[in-house]
C-alpha positions, -999 to +999 in steps of 0.1 A: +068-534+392+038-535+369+009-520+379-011-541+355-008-566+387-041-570+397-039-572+438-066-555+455-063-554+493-082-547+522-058-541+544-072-543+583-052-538+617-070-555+645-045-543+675-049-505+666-086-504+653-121-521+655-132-544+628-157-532+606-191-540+612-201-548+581-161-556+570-179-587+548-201-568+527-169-540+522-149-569+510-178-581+490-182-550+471-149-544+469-146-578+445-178-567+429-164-536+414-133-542+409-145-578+391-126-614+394-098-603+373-085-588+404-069-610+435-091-589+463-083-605+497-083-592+536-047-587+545-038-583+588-011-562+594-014-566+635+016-580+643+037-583+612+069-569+612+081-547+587+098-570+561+064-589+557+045-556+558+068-538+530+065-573+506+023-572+516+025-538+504+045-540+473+026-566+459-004-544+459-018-519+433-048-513+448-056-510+487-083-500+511-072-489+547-092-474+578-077-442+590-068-449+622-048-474+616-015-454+622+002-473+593+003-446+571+041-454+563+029-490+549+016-470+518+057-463+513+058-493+497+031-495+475+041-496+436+044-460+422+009-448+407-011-474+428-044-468+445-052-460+478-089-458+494-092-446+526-123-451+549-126-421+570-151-431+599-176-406+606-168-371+619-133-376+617-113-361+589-073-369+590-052-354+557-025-380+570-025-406+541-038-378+517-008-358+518+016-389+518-002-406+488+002-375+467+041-370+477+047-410+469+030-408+435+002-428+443-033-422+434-058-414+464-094-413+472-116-412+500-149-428+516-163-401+543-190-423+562-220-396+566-240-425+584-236-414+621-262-437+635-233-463+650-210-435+660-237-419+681-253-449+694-221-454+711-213-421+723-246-425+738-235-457+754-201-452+768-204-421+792-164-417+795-160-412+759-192-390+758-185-364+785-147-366+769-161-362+734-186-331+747-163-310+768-136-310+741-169-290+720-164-320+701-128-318+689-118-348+704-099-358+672-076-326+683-072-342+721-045-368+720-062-386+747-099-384+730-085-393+699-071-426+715-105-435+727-123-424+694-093-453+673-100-474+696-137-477+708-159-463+677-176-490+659-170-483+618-194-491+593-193-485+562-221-475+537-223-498+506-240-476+482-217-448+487-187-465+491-190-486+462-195-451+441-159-442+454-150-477+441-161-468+410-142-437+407-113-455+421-112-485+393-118-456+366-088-438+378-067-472+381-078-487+346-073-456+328-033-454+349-032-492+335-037-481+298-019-452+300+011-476+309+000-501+281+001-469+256+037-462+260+054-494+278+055-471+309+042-460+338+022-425+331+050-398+341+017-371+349+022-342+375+029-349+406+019-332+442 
């Protein structure tokens, strides 16, 4: 495939994790950075099976997913030296799409929320989660059972202003794989994890 394909996609899971609070604004500066020569849509991966969900995939070269999502095979399919952002909700820090992006020769960057107004504000609301969340000594992401509540129940939102820096970074990184391709009719053959 050829990466000069310009599908961007936010890809979402409603059955395994909240919606974004502010998902339009993400989208929106998602099509902002990345500018209208891209094809940025939302794409739904709730109940697709996996034919649809390798062809969504492969006719990406540029993707933003929610950890959490537990689709971190999905990314299997991606086109080699493709970008993937991951949106890591605040206080929780997963390696899981990390480590596979590097061993499939994709590209990967990260968005750590640092905002934890939401996150609290719920925590303070739901007193199961809480008292879970506070006699764990807040390792809940390490407690199968916590970490089910945490996918399921925290709200997510997403800063623009720092997000759309990681964007930034992101569409460098992609552009710069796009001319290295252009340079020599193929795609760059760098180091790999």
């Amino acid at each position: 495939r050829d990466l000069t394909e310009k599908n961007a996609y936010m890809v979402v899971d409603y059955e395994r994790r909240p919606m974004i609070l502010n998902r339009l604004e993400v989208l929106k500066a998602i099509k902002s950075v990345l500018g209208d020569d891209f094809h940025v849509k939302t794409v739904d991966i709730s109940d697709a099976q996996l034919l649809p969900r390798m062809k969504i995939m492969n006719a990406a070269s540029f993707v933003v997913l929610v950890n959490g999502m537990r689709s971190s095979g999905d990314i299997a399919w991606l086109p080699l030296e493709s970008h993937v952002v991951e949106i890591l909700p605040f206080d929780i820090y997963d390696i899981d799409y990390m480590r596979q992006s590097k061993s499939l020769g994709l590209v990967y960057h990260s968005y750590e929320e640092h905002n934890a107004t939401q996150y609290e504000e719920y925590l303070g609301k739901n007193a199961v989660l809480r008292k879970q969340y506070i006699e764990s000594g807040g390792s809940c992401w390490n407690d199968l059972g916590c970490r089910k509540l945490l996918y399921n129940n925290i709200p997510i939102y997403v800063s623009i202003d720092s997000f759309i820096e990681v964007l930034k970074i992101s569409k460098q990184s992609w552009m710069q794989k796009c001319h290295n391709e252009a340079m020599d009719g193929k795609p760059d053959q760098g180091p790999r994890a």
